[in-house]
C-alpha positions as CSV (number, residue, x, y, z in Angstrom):
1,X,-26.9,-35.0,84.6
2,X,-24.8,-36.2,87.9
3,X,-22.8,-39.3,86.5
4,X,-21.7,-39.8,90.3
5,X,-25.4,-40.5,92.2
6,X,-23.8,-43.2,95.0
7,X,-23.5,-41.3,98.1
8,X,-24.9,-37.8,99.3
9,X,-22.2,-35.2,98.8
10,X,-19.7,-37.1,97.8
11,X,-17.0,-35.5,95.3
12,X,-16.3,-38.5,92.5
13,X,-12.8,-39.0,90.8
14,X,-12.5,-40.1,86.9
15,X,-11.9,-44.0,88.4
16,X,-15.6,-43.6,89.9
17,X,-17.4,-43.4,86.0
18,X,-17.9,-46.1,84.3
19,X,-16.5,-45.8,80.8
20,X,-19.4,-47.1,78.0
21,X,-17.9,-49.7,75.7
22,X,-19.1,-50.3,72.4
23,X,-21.3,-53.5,73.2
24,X,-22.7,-56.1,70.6
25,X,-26.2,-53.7,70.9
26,X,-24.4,-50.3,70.4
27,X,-22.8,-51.5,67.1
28,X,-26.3,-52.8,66.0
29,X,-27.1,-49.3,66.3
30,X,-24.6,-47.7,64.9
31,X,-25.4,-49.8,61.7
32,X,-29.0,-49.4,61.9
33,X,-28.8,-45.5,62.0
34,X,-26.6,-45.4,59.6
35,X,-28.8,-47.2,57.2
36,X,-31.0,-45.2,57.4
37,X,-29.3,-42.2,57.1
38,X,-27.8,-43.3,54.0
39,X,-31.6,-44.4,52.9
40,X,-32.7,-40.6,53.5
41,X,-29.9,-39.2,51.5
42,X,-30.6,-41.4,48.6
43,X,-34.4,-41.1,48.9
44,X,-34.0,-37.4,48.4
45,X,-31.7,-37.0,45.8
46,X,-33.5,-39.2,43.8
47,X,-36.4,-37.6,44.3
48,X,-38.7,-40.6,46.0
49,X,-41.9,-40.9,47.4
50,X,-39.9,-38.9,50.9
51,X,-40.0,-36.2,48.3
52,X,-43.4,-36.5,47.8
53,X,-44.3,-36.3,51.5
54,X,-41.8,-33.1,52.5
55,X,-44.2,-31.1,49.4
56,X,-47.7,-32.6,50.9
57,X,-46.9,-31.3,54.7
58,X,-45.8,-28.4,53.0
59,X,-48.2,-27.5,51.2
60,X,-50.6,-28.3,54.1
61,X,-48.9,-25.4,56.1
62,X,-49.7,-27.0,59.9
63,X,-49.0,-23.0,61.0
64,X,-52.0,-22.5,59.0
65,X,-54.1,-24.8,60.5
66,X,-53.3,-24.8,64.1
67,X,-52.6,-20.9,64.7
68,X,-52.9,-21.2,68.5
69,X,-50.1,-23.0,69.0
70,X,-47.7,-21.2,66.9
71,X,-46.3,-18.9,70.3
72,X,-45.8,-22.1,72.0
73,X,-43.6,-23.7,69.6
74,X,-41.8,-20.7,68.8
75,X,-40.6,-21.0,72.0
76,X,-40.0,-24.3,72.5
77,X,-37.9,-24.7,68.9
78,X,-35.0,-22.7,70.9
79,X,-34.3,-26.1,72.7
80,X,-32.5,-26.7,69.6
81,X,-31.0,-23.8,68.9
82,X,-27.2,-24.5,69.3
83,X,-26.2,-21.6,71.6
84,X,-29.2,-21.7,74.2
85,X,-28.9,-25.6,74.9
86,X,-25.1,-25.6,75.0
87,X,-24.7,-22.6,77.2
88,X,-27.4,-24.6,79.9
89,X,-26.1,-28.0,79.7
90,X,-22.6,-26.8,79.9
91,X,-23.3,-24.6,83.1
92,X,-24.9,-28.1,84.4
93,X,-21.8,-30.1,83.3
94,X,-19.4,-27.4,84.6
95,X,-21.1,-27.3,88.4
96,X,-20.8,-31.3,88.0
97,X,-17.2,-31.5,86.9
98,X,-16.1,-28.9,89.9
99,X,-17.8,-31.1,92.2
100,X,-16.5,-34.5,90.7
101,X,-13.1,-32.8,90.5
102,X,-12.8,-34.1,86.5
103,X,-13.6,-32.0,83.6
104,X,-14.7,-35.6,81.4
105,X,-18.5,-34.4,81.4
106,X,-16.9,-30.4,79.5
107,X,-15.0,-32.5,77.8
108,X,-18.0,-35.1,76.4
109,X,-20.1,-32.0,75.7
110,X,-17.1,-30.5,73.6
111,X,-16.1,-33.2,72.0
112,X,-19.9,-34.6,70.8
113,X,-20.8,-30.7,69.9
114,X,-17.4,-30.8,67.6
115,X,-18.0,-33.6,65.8
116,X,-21.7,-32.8,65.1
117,X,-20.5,-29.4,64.0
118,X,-18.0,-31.1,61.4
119,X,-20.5,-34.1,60.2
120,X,-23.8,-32.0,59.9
121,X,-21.7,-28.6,58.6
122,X,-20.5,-30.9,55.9
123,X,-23.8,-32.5,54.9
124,X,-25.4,-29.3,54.5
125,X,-22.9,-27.5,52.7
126,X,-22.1,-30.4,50.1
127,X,-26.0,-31.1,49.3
128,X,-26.9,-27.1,49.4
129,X,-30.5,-27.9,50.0
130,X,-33.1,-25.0,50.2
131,X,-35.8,-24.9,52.7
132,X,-39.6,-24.9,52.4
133,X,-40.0,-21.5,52.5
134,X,-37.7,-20.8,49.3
135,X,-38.7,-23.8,47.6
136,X,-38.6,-22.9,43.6
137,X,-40.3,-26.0,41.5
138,X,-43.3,-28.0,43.0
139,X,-41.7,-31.6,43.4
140,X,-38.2,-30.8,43.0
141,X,-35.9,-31.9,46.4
142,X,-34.5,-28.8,45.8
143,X,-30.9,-29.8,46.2
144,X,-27.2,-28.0,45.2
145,X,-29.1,-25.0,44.9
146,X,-26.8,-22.8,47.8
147,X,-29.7,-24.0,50.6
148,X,-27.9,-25.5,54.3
149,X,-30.9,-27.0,55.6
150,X,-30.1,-30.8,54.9
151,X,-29.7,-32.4,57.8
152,X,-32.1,-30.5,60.1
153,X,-29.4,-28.3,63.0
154,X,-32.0,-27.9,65.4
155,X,-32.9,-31.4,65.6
156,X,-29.7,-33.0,65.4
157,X,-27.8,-30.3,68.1
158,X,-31.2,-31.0,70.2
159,X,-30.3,-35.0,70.3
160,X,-26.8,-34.5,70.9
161,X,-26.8,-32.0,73.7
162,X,-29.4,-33.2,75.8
163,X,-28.6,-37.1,74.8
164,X,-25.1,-36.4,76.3
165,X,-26.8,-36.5,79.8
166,X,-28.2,-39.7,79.2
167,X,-24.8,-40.7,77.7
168,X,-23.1,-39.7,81.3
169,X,-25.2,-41.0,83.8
170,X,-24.3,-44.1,85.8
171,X,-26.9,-45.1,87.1
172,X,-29.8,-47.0,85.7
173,X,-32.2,-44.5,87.6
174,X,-30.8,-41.5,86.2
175,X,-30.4,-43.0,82.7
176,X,-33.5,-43.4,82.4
177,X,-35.1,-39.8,82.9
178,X,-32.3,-38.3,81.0
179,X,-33.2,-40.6,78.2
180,X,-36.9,-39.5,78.4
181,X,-35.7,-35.9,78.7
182,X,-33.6,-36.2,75.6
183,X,-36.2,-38.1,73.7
184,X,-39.2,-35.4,74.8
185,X,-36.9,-32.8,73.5
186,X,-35.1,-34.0,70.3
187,X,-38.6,-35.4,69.0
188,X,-40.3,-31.8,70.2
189,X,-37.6,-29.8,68.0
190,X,-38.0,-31.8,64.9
191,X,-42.0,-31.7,64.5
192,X,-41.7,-28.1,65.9
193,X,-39.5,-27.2,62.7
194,X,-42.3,-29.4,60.5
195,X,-44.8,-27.5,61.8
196,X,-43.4,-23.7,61.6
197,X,-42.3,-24.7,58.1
198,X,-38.9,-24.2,58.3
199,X,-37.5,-27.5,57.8
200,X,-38.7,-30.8,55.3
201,X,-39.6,-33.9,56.7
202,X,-36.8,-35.3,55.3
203,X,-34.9,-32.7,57.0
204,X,-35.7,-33.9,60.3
205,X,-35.3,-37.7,59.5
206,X,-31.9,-37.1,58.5
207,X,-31.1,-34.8,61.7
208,X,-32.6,-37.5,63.9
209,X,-29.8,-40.3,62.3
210,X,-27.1,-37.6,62.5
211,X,-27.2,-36.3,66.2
212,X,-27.7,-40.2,66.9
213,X,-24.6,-41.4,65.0
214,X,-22.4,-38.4,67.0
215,X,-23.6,-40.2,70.1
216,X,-23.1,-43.9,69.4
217,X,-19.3,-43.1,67.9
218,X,-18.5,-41.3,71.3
219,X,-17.3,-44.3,73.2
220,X,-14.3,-44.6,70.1
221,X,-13.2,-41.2,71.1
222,X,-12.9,-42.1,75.1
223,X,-10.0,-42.5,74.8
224,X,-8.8,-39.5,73.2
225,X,-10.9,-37.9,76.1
226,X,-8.9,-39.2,79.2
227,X,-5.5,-38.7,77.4
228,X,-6.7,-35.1,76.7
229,X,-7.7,-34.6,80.4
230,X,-4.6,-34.5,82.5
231,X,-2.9,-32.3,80.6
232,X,-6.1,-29.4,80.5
233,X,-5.7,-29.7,84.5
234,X,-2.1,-29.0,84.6
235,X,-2.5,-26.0,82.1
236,X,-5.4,-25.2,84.4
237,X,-3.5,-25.2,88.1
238,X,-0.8,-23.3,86.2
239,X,-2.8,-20.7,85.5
240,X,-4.5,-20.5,88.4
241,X,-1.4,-20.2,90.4
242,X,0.4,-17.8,88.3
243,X,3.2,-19.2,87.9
244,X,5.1,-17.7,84.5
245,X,7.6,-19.1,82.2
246,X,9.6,-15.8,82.3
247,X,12.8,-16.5,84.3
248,X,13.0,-15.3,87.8
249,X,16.1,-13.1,88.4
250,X,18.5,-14.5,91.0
251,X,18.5,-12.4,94.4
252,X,21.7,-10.5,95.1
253,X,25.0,-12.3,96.4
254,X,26.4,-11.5,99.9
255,X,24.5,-10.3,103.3
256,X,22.6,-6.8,103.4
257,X,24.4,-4.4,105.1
258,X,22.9,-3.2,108.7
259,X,22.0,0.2,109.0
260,X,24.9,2.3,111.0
261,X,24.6,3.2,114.5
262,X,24.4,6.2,116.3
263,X,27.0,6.9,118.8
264,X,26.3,7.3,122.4
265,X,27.6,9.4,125.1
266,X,30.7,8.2,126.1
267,X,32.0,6.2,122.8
268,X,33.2,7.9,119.9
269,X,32.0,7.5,116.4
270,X,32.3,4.2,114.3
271,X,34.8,5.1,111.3
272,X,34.1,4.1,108.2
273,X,36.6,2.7,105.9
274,X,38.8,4.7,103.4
275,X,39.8,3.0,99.9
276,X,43.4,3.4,98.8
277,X,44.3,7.2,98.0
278,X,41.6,8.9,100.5
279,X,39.5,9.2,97.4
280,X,37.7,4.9,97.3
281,X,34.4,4.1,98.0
282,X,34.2,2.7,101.2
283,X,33.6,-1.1,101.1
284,X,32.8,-4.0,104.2
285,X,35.6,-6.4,105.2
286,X,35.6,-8.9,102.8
287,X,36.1,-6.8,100.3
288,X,32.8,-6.6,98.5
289,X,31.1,-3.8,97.8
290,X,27.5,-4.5,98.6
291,X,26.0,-1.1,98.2
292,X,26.2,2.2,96.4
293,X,28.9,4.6,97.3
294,X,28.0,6.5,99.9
295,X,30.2,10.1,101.2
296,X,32.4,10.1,103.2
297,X,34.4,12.2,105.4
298,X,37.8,14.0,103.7
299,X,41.2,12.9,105.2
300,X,41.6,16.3,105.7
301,X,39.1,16.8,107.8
302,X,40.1,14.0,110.4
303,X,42.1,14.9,113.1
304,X,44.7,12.7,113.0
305,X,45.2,10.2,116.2
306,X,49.0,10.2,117.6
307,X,50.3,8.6,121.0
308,X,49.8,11.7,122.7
309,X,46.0,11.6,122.0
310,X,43.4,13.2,120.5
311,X,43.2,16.8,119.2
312,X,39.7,16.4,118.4
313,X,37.4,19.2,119.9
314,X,35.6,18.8,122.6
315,X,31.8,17.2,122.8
316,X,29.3,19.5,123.9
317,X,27.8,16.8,126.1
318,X,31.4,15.5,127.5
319,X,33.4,16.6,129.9
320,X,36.9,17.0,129.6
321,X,39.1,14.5,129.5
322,X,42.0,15.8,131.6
323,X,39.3,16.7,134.5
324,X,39.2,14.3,137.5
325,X,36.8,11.8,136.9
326,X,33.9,12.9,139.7
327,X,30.0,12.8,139.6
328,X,27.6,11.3,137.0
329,X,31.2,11.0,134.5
330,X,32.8,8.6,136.8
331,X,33.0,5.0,136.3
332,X,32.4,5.5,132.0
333,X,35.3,4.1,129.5
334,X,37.7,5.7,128.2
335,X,37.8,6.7,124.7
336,X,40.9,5.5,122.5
337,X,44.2,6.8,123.2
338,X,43.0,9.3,126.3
């Protein structure tokens, strides 16, 4: 449900929700549920007259005695199946925190489904109830006997998931229908499971107090919530821009090299630079050798240059140099030492 319904397309920030407080109403809650969860547990292990009304519905078998509606409600028991509900609410809660820019409402979801998963995984394992169908002794509660049906899953997941849309809206308006909505469904589940057999009435009592109780301590964890929800978004942008915690290798020192150019008509050559002995690899002026070795021309080879010239042979495209200069050669610079 939208926890930001003020104006038409506009994106809220975390400052914009209103953070529930645990009001004088809220703690009379709290206490009240817990009463009676504590009343259901005790009923049932001492094997009361709740005892006495899980065998009676169960031996009345309501899948007996309204057949037609058993497709219905074998649908409509998957709004309490764990998976299903939290994969739709979530996408819901996702498209509202991307638009909110704030992940509180993934966070809210996670958060309530984690602590019902601890509370209600707990209950059933410790009492080890066993269900209707695998009931052994008419009028027994069944309990420590390797069963996991005590509190009822569906109907506790079904009032936490869709109560936590009530539980984030703002506004009276949409407080409201997500109440109804979570009320329609968490009541739905719970007879659903009655009726199909696969859960006590007791059961469903018990999952009713225990989804509730998740919700009313969620305003104590609040606080854990916005401390938790700045540093997600920072993991989050650092994923999403890559950025590594390998160390980046420092570029290489000095100024590439420009690639040598090709002599003209008219000039001669650029030399390049011989190390000490003839034999060096060539290397720039300041002394730094910037780039691989690269071959060079032998001292042998080069015609050596004396006052009286150059003894180098002649360019195909060049005239001579002792010829007059006359025609297209006139007017060009002389090479070094002609």
């Amino acid at each position: 449900m939208r926890t930001d319904d003020k104006l038409p397309g506009r994106q809220g920030r975390p400052t914009d929700l209103v953070r529930p407080r645990m009001t004088r109403i809220r703690c009379l809650l709290l206490g009240s549920t817990l009463a009676v969860y504590a009343a259901t547990v005790i009923g049932v292990l001492t094997t009361s007259w709740l005892v006495k009304l899980d065998w009676q519905v169960m031996l009345f078998r309501p899948y007996k005695q309204w057949p037609e509606v058993h497709t219905l409600l074998d649908y409509f028991v998957v709004m309490g199946q764990r998976g299903p509900t939290a994969v739709a609410v979530a996408a819901w809660l996702g498209w509202c925190s991307w638009r909110q820019r704030t992940l509180r409402p993934l966070l809210v979801l996670g958060t309530s489904l984690l602590l019902l998963n601890i509370t209600v995984g707990a209950a059933k394992l410790g009492m080890g109830r066993l269900g209707p169908h695998y009931a052994t002794t008419v009028g027994s509660n069944e309990m420590w006997a390797g069963g996991d049906i005590f509190p009822s899953g569906h109907t506790a997941n079904a009032v936490v998931t869709w109560g936590v849309l009530a539980y984030l809206a703002t506004t009276p308006r949409a407080r409201r229908v997500a109440s109804v909505v979570a009320a329609v469904f968490a009541l739905g589940v719970g007879v659903t499971t009655i009726y199909l057999g696969t859960h006590w009435v007791s059961d469903v009592l018990l999952g009713w107090a225990a989804g509730l109780l998740v919700l009313l301590a969620l305003p104590w964890l609040e606080p854990l919530i916005i401390w938790a929800e700045p540093i997600l978004l920072a993991i989050w942008h650092r994923v999403r821009s890559g950025v590594s915690s390998a160390p980046v290798s420092p570029p290489a020192f000095g100024r590439p090299l420009a690639a040598p150019r090709a002599a003209q008509d008219g000039e001669l050559p650029a030399r390049e630079p011989v190390g000490v002995g003839g034999r060096g690899a060539a290397r720039t002026p300041d002394g730094r050798p910037h780039h691989p070795a690269r071959p060079h021309t032998a001292r042998s080879e080069r015609t050596p240059v004396t006052p009286s010239g150059s003894r180098r042979p002649q360019h195909p495209d060049r005239t001579s140099r002792t010829a007059s200069s006359v025609g297209p050669a006139a007017g060009r610079p002389r090479g070094v030492g002609g």
